[in-house]
C-alpha positions as CSV (number, residue, x, y, z in Angstrom):
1,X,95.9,99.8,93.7
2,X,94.5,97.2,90.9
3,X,91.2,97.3,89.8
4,X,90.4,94.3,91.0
5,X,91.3,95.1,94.7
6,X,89.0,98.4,94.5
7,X,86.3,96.0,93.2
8,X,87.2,93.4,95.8
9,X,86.7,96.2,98.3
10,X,84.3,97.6,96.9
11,X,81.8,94.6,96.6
12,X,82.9,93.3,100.3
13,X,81.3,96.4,101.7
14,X,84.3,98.5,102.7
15,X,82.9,101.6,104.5
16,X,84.6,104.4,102.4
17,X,83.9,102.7,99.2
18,X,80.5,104.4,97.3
19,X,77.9,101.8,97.5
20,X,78.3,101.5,101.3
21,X,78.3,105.1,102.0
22,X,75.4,106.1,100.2
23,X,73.5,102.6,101.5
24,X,74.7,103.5,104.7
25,X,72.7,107.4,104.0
26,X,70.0,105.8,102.0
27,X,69.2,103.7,105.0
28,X,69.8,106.3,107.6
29,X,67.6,109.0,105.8
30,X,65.4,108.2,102.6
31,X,63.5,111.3,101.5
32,X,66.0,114.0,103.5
33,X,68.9,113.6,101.0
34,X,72.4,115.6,101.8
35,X,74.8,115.2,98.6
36,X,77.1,113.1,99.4
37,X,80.5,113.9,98.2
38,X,82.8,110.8,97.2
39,X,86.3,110.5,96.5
40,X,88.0,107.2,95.4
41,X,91.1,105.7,96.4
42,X,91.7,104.3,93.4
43,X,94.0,104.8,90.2
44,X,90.7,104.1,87.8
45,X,88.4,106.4,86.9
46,X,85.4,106.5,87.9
47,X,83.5,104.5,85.1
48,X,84.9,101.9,85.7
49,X,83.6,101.5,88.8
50,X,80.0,102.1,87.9
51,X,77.9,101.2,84.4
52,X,75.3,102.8,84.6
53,X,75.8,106.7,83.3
54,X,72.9,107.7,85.6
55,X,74.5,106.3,88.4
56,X,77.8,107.8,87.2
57,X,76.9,111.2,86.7
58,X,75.3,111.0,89.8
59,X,78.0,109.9,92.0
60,X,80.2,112.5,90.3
61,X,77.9,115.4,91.2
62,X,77.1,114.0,94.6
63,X,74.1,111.8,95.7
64,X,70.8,112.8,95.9
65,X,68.0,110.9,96.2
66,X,64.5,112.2,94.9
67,X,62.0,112.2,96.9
68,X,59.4,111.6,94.2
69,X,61.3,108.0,93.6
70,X,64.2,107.7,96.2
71,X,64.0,104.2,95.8
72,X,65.0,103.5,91.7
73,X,68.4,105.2,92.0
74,X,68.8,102.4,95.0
75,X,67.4,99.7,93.1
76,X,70.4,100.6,90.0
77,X,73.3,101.0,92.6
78,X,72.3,97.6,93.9
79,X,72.6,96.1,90.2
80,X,75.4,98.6,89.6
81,X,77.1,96.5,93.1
82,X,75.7,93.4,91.3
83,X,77.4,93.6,88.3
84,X,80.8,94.5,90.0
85,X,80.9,91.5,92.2
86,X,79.8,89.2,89.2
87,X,83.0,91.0,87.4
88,X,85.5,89.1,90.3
89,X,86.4,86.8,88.4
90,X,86.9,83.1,90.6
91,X,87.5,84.4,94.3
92,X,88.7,81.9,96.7
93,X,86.2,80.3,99.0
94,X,85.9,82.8,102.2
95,X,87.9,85.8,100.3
96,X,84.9,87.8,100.1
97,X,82.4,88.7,102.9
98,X,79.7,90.6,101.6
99,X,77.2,91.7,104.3
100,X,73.8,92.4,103.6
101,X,73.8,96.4,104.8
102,X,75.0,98.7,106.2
103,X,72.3,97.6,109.4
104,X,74.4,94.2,109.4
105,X,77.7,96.1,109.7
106,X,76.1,98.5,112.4
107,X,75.4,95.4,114.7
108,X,78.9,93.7,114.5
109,X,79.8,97.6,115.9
110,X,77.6,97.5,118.7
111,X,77.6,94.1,119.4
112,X,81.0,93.5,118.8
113,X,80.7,90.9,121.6
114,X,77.9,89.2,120.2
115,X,78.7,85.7,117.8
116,X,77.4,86.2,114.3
117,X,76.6,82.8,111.9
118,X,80.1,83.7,109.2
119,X,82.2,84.5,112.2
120,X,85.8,83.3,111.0
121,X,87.5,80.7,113.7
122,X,90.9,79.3,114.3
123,X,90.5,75.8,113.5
124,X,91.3,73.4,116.0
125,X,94.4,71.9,114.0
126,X,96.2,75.2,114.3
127,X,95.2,76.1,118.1
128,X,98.0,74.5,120.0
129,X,100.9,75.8,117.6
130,X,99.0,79.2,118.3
131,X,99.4,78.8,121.5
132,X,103.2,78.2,121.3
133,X,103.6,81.5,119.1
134,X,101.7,83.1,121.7
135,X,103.8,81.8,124.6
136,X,107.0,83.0,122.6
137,X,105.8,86.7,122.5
138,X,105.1,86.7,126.0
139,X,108.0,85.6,126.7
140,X,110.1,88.0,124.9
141,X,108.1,90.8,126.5
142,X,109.2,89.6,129.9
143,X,112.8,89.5,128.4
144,X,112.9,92.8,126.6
145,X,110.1,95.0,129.0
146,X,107.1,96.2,128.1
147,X,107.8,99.3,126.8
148,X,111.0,98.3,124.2
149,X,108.5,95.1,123.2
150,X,105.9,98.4,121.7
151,X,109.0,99.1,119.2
152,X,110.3,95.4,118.9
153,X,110.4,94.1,115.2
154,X,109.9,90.7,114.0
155,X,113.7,90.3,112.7
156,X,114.7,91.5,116.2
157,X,112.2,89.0,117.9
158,X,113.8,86.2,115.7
159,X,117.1,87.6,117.0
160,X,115.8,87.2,120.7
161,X,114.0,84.0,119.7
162,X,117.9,82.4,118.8
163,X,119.4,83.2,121.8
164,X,117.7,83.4,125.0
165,X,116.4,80.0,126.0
166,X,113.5,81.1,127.8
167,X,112.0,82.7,124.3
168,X,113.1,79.4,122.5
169,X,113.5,79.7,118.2
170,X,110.8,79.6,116.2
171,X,109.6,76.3,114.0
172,X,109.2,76.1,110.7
173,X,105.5,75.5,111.1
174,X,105.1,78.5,113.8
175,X,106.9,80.9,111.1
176,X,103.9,79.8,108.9
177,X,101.3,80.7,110.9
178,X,103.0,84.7,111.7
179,X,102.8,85.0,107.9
180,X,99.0,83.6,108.0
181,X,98.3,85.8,110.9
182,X,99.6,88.6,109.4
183,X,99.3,88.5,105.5
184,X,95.7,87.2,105.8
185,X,93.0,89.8,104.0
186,X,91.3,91.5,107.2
187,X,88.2,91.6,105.2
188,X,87.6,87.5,105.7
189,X,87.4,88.4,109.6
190,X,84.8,91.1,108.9
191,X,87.1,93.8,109.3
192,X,87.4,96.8,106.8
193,X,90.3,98.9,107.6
194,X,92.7,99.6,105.6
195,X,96.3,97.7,105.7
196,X,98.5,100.2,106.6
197,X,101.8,98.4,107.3
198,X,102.1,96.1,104.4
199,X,105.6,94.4,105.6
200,X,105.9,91.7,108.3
201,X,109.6,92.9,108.9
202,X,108.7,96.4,109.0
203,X,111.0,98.3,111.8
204,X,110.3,101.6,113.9
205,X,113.1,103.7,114.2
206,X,113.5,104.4,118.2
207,X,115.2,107.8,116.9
208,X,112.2,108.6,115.6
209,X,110.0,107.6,118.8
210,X,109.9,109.6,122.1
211,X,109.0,107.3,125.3
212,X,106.4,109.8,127.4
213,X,107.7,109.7,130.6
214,X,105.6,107.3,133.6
215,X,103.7,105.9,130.5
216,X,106.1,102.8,129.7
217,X,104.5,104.2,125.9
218,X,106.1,106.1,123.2
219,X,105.1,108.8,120.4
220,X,106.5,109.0,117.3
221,X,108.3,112.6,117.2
222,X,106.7,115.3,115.5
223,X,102.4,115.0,114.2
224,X,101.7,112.3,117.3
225,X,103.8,113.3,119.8
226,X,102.4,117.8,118.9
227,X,99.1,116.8,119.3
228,X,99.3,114.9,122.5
229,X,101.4,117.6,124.1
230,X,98.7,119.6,122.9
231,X,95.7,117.5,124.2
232,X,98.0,117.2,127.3
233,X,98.0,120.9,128.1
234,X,94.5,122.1,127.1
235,X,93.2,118.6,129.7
236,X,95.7,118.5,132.0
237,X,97.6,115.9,134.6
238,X,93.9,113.7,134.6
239,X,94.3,112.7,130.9
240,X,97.1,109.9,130.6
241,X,99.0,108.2,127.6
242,X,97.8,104.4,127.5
243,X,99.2,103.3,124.2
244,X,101.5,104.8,121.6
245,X,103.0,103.7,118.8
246,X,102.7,99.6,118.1
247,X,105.0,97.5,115.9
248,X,103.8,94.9,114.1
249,X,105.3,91.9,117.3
250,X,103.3,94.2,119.6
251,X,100.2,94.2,117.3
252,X,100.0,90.6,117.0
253,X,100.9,89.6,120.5
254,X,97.7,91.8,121.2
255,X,95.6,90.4,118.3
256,X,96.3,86.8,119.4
257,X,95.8,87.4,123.1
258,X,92.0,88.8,122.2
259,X,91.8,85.7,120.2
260,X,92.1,83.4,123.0
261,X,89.5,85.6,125.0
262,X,87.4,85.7,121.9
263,X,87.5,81.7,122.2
264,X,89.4,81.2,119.0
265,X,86.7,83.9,117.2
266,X,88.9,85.6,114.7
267,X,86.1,88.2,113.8
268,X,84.7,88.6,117.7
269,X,88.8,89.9,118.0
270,X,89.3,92.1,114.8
271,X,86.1,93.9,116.1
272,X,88.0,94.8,119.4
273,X,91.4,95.5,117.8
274,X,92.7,96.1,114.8
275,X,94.8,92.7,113.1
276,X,98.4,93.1,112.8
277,X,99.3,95.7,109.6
278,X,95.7,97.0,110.4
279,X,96.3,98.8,113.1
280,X,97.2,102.8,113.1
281,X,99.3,102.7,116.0
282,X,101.7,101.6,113.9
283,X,102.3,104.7,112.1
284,X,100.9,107.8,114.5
285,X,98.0,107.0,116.2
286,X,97.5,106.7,120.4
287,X,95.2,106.2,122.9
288,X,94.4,108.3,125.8
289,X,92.4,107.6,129.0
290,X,91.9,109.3,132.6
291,X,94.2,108.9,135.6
292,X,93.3,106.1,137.7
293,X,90.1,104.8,135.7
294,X,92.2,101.9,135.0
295,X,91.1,99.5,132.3
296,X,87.7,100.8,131.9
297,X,89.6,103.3,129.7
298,X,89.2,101.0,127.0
299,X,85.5,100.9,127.0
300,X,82.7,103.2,126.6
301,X,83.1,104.5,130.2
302,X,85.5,106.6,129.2
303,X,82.9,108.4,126.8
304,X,81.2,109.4,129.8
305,X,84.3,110.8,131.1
306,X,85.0,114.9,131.6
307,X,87.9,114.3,130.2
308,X,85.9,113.3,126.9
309,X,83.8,115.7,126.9
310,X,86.1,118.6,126.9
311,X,87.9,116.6,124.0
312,X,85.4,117.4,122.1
313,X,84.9,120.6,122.9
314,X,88.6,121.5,121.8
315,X,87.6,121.1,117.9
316,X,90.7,119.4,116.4
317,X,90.3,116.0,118.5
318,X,89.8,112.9,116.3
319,X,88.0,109.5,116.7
320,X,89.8,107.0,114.5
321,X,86.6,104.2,115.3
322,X,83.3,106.0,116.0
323,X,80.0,105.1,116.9
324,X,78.6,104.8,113.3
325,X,82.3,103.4,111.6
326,X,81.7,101.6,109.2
327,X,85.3,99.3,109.6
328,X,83.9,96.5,112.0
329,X,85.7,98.0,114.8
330,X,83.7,98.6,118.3
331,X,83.4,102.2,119.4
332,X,86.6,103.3,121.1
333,X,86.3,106.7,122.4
334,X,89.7,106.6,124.3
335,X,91.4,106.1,120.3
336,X,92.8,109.3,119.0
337,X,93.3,109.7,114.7
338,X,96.6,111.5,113.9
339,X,97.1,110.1,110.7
């Protein structure tokens, strides 16, 4: 990763990066102080990061915050976060969304529903040739079934695209917008996941997939498909697959469809579901939801669920987007982390 990417990431508030995790603490509890224990995904060390030696000693020992005066070691992270967005040198216009706390990331969790003032829209020029895209894709899932189109690559969908009529190719100018759609930086949406699939083309092996039978969904063979057989049996028949693992086609026919219900709100979607590359479904992840609770499986119903519950009793069960997650993303109870 370059340096200026972590700083990029670091300044734009991504929630594993230090200054929003101990914000994110400082703010939650000021004078009942845990250490916090950071790790860096980052080839630079960590004074590079930070200038202060306070600060850095601190951070490599583990936050604490005095209560005698928890509020100077905030005051030098905040010119310590200062300086490193002043060290960005010439970002373009939009490139960097920098909210003002971890409160303001909070509510774009909770409210994920709710228009905020910087929300990112699709501007009107582009909205009909979205539209055609769109009409491709769902298209091609009528021509291919919904459960291949999960696995489908983009090279195959241009493949489709060339010979069947009702798919129609692609234009020059509709190619553009895919690569927009996908190679755009996440973070200009508001959303601060990591990218996890960094090539458009990128192609699931179907050898390497298992299809789960009366889902119409596959698992990728051995960590995501163990633990769901797992979940499966300690449940039982109630809990049900709803989504396995997602190609990129799948991903953005998904991401551009909440679009359109979003009204053209590019952030109100990436705070419902993960932007193409984003998304973990694309390398292990699944969802899971109760027999016959039909779509409220993808909302907080299903929190309220007994199958939930004993989920969490079992110990080894994962959210990937919790309550409190600090990637933008609305609570999804029903989204199980493999990876």
């Amino acid at each position: 990763m370059k340096r200026r990417d972590v700083l990029a990431g670091f300044a734009a508030g991504v929630g594993f990066t230090l200054g929003n995790g101990y914000l994110w603490q400082l703010a939650e509890n000021t004078y009942n102080r845990e250490p916090l224990k950071v790790q860096l995904d980052a080839d630079e060390p960590i004074e590079d990061l930070f200038l202060d030696e306070e600060i850095i000693a601190s951070f490599e020992e583990g936050i604490y915050a005095p209560k005698s005066d928890p509020v100077v070691l905030g005051e030098k992270l905040q010119s310590a976060i200062d300086a490193v967005v002043n060290e960005v040198s010439d970002p373009e216009p939009g490139t960097l969304k920098v909210l003002s706390s971890a409160d303001d990331l909070l509510d774009r969790v909770r409210y994920f529903e709710r228009e905020f003032e910087d929300d990112l829209y699709l501007p009107e020029s582009e909205r009909p040739l979205f539209h055609s895209v769109f009409e491709r894709l769902r298209q091609t899932e009528k021509t291919v079934g919904h459960g291949n189109f999960n696995l489908l690559s983009f090279d195959e969908l241009f493949l489709y695209a060339r010979n069947y009529g009702n798919v129609g190719q692609f234009s020059r100018a509709e190619l553009d917008l895919v690569d927009k759609l996908f190679f755009t930086d996440a973070r200009d949406y508001g959303f601060f996941g990591q990218k996890v699939t960094t090539e458009l083309t990128a192609k699931i092996n179907p050898n390497d997939t298992y299809k789960v039978p009366y889902s119409g969904h596959f698992l990728l063979k051995g960590g995501s498909l163990d633990h769901y057989r797992q979940l499966e049996s300690d449940i039982g028949d109630s809990l049900i697959l709803t989504s396995g693992v997602r190609g990129n086609v799948k991903q953005m026919h998904l991401f551009m469809a909440k679009c359109l219900e979003s009204n053209y709100n590019l952030s109100m979607a990436s705070r419902s579901l993960a932007p193409p590359g984003y998304s973990y479904h694309g390398i292990g992840d699944f969802d899971v939801g109760r027999t016959g609770l039909g779509y409220a499986n993808f909302t907080e119903e299903f929190a309220h669920t007994d199958e939930f519950k004993r989920m969490q009793d079992l110990g080894y069960i994962r959210i990937r987007y919790t309550e409190d997650n600090r990637f933008g993303v609305r609570f999804e109870p029903w989204h199980i982390k493999v990876v």
